[in-house]
C-alpha positions as CSV (number, residue, x, y, z in Angstrom):
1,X,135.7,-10.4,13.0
2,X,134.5,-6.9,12.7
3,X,138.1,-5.7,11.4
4,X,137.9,-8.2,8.6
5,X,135.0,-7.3,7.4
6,X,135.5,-3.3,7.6
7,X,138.5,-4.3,5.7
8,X,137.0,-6.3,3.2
9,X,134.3,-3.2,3.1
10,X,137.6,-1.0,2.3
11,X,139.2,-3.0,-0.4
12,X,135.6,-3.4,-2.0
13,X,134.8,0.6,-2.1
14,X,138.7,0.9,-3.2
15,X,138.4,3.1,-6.1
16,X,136.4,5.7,-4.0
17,X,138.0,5.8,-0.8
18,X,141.5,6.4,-2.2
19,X,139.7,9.6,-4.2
20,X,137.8,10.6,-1.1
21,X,141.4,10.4,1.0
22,X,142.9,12.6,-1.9
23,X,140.1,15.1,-1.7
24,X,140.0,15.2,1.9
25,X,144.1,16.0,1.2
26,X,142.7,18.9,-1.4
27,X,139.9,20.5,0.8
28,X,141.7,20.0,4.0
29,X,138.8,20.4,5.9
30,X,138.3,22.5,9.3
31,X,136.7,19.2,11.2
32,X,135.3,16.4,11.0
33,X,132.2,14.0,13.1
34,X,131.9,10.1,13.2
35,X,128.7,9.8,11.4
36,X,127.4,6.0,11.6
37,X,129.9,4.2,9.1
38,X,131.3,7.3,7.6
39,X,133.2,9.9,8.2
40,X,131.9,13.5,7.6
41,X,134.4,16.1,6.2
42,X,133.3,19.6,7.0
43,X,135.4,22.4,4.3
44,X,135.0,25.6,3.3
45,X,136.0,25.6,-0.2
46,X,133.9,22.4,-0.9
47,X,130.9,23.7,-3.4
48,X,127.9,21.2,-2.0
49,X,128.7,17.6,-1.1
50,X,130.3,14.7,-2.2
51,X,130.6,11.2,-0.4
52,X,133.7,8.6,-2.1
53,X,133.4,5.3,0.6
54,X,133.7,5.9,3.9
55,X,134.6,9.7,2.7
56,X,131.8,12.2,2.9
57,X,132.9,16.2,2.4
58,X,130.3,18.9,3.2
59,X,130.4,22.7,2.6
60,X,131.3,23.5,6.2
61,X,127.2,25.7,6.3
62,X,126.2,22.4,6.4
63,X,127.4,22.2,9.8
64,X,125.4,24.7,10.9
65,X,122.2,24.1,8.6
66,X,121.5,20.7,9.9
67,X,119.6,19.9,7.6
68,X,119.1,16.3,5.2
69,X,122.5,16.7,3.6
70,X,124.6,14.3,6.0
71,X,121.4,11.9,5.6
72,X,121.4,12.5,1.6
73,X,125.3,11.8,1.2
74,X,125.3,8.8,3.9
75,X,122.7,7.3,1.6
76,X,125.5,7.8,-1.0
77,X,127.7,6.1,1.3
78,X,125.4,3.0,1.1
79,X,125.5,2.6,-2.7
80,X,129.1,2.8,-2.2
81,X,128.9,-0.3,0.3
82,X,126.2,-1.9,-2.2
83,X,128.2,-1.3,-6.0
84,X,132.1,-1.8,-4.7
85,X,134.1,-1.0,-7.7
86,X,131.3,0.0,-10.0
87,X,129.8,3.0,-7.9
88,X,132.0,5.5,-9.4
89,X,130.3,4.6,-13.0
90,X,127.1,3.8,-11.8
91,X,126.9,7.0,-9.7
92,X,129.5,9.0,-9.1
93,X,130.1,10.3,-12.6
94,X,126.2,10.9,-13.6
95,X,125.9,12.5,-10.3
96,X,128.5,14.7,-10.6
97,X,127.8,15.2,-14.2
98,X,123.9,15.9,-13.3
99,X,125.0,18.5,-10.6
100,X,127.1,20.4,-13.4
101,X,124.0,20.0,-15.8
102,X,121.1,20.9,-13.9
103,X,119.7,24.1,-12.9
104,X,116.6,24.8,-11.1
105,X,115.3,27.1,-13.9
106,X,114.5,24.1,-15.4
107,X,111.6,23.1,-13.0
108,X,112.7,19.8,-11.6
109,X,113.7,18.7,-8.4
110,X,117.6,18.2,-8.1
111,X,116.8,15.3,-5.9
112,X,114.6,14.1,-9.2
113,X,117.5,12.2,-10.6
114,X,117.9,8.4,-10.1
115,X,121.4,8.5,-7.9
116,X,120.2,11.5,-5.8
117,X,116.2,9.8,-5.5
118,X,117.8,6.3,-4.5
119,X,120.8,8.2,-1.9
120,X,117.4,10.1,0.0
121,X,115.7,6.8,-0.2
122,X,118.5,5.0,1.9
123,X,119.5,7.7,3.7
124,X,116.0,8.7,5.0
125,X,115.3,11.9,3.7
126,X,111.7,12.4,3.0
127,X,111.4,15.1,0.2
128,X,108.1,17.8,-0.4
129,X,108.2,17.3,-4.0
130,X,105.7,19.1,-6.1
């Protein structure tokens, strides 16, 4: 019964596992770790972090940081699980296009934005915001 429902899990996250299998191809990572219901992709030419389905990719410092990032993207990883087809419009793309827009000049807290605020909140990761 578990197999079915991992694989109805798959086919619902579709969209973003096939584009976090193709970036996995891309990166081509140095390892990986089993992290709870994903699997963690650890590269040196990734920038930050991105998590497609069951598909997380993490700058390979990240490793060594251990810090809230695996927590942060695995709370991606659940929006994935919650939104099926419609995470990659509902978060994906403003996340991505929030990363490429903000700058901490600016005085807010990357983590201020709704997709990043709602990935800590399921992943865990308690935030000292001022």
């Amino acid at each position: 019964m578990k197999k079915v429902l991992n694989a109805i899990l798959w086919l619902w996250q579709l969209p973003q596992n096939i584009v976090g299998l193709l970036l996995v191809a891309w990166f081509r990572p140095e390892f990986h770790i089993d992290f709870r219901t994903v699997r963690i992709y650890y590269a040196t030419e990734m920038r930050g972090g991105i998590s497609l389905g069951h598909t997380v990719i993490l700058r390979d410092t990240y490793w060594e940081e251990k810090g809230d990032s695996e927590l942060h993207e695995y709370g991606h990883s659940i929006q994935s699980m919650y939104l099926g087809p419609l995470y990659l419009f509902v978060i994906g793309i403003p996340s991505i296009l929030w990363a490429a827009w903000w700058n901490s000049g600016r005085g807010m807290s990357y983590y201020s934005f709704y997709t990043e605020r709602w990935a800590d909140k399921l992943g865990g990761v308690i935030r000292d915001e001022k």
